[in-house]
N, C-alpha and C positions, 0 to 999 in steps of 0.2 A: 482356504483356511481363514478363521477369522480374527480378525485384530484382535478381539479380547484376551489372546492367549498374553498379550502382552500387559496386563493388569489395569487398572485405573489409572494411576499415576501418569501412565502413558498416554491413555486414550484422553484422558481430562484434564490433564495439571492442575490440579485443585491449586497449586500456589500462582501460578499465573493466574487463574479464576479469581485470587483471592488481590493480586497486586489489582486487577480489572475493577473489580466492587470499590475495593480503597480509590481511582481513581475518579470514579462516577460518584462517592460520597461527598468526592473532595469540591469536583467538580458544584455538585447539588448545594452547595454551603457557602463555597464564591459565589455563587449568585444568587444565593438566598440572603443568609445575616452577615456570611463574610462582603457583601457587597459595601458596609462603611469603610473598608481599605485600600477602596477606587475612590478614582476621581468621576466624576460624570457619570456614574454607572447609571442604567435602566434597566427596567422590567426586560425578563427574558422571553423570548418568547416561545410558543409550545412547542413553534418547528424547530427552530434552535435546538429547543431540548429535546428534542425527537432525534435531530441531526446527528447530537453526542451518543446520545443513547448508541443509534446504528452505529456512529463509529466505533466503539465500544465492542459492539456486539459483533462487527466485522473483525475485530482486531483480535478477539478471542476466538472466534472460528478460525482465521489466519494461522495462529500462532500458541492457542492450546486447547483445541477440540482435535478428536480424530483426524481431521486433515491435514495438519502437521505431522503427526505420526506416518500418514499416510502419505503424504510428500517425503519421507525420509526414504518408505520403502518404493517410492512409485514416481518416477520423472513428470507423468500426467497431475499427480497431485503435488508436487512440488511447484510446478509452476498455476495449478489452480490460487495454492496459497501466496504464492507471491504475488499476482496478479490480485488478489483483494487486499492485500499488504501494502504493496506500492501504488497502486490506482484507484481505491476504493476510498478505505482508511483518511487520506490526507484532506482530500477535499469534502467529506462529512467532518472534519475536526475544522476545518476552517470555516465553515458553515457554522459549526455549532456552537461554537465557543464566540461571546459575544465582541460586537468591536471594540467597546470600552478596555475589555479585558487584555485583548488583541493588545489596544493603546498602549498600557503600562505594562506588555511582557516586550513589544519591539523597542521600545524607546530606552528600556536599561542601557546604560552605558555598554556594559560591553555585547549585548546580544544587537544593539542598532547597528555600529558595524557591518557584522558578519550580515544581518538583516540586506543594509544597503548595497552591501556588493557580491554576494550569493542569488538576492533573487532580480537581479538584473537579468531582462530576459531571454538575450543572446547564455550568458554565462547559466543560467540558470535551466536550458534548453539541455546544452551541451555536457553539461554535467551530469546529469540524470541518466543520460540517455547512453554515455561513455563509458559511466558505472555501473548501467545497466547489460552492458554489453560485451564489458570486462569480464565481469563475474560470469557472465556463461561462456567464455571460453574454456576447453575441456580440462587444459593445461591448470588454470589456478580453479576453477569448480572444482575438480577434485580435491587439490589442497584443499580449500575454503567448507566442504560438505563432510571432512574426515574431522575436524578440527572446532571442538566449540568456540575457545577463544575467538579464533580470525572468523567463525560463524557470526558470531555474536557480535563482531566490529562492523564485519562488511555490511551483515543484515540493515543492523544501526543505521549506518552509512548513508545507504542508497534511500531506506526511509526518508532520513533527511534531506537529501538531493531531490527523494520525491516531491516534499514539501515545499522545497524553494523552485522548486519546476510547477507546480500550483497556485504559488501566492502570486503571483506577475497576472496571472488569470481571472484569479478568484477574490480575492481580500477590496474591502472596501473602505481600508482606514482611508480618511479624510487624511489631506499633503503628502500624499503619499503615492510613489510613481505609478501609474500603471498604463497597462497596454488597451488600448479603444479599438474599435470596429473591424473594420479589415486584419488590422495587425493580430487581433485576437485569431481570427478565422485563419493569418496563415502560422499563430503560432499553433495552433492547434496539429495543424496539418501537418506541419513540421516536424512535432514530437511522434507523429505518427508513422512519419517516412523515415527519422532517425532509429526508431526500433523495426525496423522492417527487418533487416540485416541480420540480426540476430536471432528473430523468431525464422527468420528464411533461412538462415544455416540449420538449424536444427530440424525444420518440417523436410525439407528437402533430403537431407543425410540419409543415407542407404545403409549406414553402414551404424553400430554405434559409437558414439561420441563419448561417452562418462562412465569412466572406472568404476564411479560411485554406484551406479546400477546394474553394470554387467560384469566384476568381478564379486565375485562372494566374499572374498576378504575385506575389500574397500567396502562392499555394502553394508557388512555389517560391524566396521569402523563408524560409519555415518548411521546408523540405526541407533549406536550407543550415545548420540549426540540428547536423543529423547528418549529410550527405554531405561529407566532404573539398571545399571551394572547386576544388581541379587536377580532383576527377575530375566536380562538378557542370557547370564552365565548359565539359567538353567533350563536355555532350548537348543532346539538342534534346528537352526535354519541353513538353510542353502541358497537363496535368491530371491526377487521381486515374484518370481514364476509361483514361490505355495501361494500368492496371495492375488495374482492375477493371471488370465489367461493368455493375455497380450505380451508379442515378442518384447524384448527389449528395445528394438530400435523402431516397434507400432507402438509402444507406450512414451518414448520422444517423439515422434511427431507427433503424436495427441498432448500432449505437453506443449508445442509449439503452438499449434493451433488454438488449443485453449486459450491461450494469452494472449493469441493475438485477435480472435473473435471478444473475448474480456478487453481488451482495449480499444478496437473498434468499434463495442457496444459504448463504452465509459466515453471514448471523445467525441463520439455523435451525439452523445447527450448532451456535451458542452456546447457544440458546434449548435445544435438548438438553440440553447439556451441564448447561447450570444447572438442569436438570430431576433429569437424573443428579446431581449433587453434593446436590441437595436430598431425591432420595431416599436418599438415601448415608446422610446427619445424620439422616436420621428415621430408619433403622432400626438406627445405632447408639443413638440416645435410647430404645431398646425393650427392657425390662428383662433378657428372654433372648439378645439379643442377641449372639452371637461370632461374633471375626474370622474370616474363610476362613483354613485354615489355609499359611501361605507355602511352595509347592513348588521 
């Protein structure tokens, strides 16, 4: 059967589409004329602005394109979007949004705080990864996928945990702590062994694990979290099954799996990267060393 039964508003959220634009407007304007209410501000650059854009553009597939709707009715799709939500999203906004701007959002009095001791990067590791791994136990996911409120907190939540489990990695404000060489590569590796557990309960499980998908009451408690009340009241569903052909407990492990192929795509790329940046410093530290020259 196909999604559209369940109208626009569902498959598109034109007001989250529209909170998206207002965001990228706003975005466009701090670093255009809004730039006289920085200090130090510079020129953006394209990739930067490339950077926002895709976060943007991730964050609306995420959280109001069909995939959403389809993580509500489908475990595989639920964890497709979380997995561009929490691993995607964070570090294209911290790419893309410039460090000037970075400057004077951490240094507020009350956001530097929470800044200094969140993304320290033992605490910063273990947080993420605790919350990540909370939430998919069967016992409170069900709570948590029936319920917009505590949706909408936890969702929040672990976003941010993502974020502070990224900045120790990624961020480049000058005086500002961060993790070099080795340490980078094993915190990488680390984030990666601490969600093992979780995607490994769920691939492995023979049996299923979430009310939210294999009871028909529960599932369509959590369907009502993203279909308009007027247009869910006037269908007749029964299950994930009108909408895929995979069991319930083949569509958790393909769920697990996705997330965990998406995170060990997403930390290899870092793992690179910090490969690249480090051969970068060693071969300016080499005494003949010059720069390429800028064409």
């Amino acid at each position: 059967m196909s999604l559209d039964i369940f109208g626009f508003r569902a498959l598109w959220s034109p007001y989250f589409l529209l909170f998206i634009v207002l965001l990228t407007v706003l975005y466009f304007y701090l670093i255009g004329p809004g730039r006289k209410h920085f200090n130090h501000s510079e020129d953006v650059t394209v990739k930067q602005k490339l950077y926002f854009v895709l976060a943007m553009v991730a964050l609306y597939v995420s959280k109001g394109s069909p995939l959403d709707l389809f993580g509500h009715i489908t475990f595989t799709g639920h964890m497709a979007s979380m997995a561009i939500l929490f691993l995607i999203v964070p570090p294209l906004l911290i790419f893309g949004i410039p460090i000037w701007m970075w400057s004077a959002f951490v240094h507020l009095p009350i956001v530097r705080p929470i800044m200094k001791f969140f993304t320290q990067p033992i605490i910063a590791l273990l947080l993420f990864n605790t919350f990540f791994s909370l939430y998919h136990l069967p016992m409170i996911f069900d709570v948590i996928k029936t319920n917009a409120l505590y949706h909408s907190i936890v969702t929040t939540t672990i976003f941010i945990t993502a974020f502070f489990m990224y900045w120790p990695l990624l961020n480049q404000l000058p005086n500002w702590k961060q993790i070099n060489g080795l340490k980078k590569i094993a915190y990488i590796l680390g984030n990666s062994v601490l969600i093992t557990p979780a995607c490994g309960l769920i691939i492995f499980a023979t049996t299923p694990l979430f009310e939210t998908y294999s009871n028909a009451d529960a599932w369509i408690q959590a369907l009502s979290l993203c279909v308009p009340p007027d247009m869910l009241s006037g269908l007749t569903l029964t299950g994930p099954e009108m909408f895929t052909s995979m069991h319930v407990t083949e569509d958790q492990q393909l769920g697990g799996i996705i997330m965990k192929i998406i995170q060990e795509l997403v930390y290899g790329s870092f793992l690179a990267y910090v490969f690249y940046e480090w051969a970068r410093k060693e071969r300016e530290q080499e005494p003949d060393y010059a720069p390429e020259p800028i064409k």
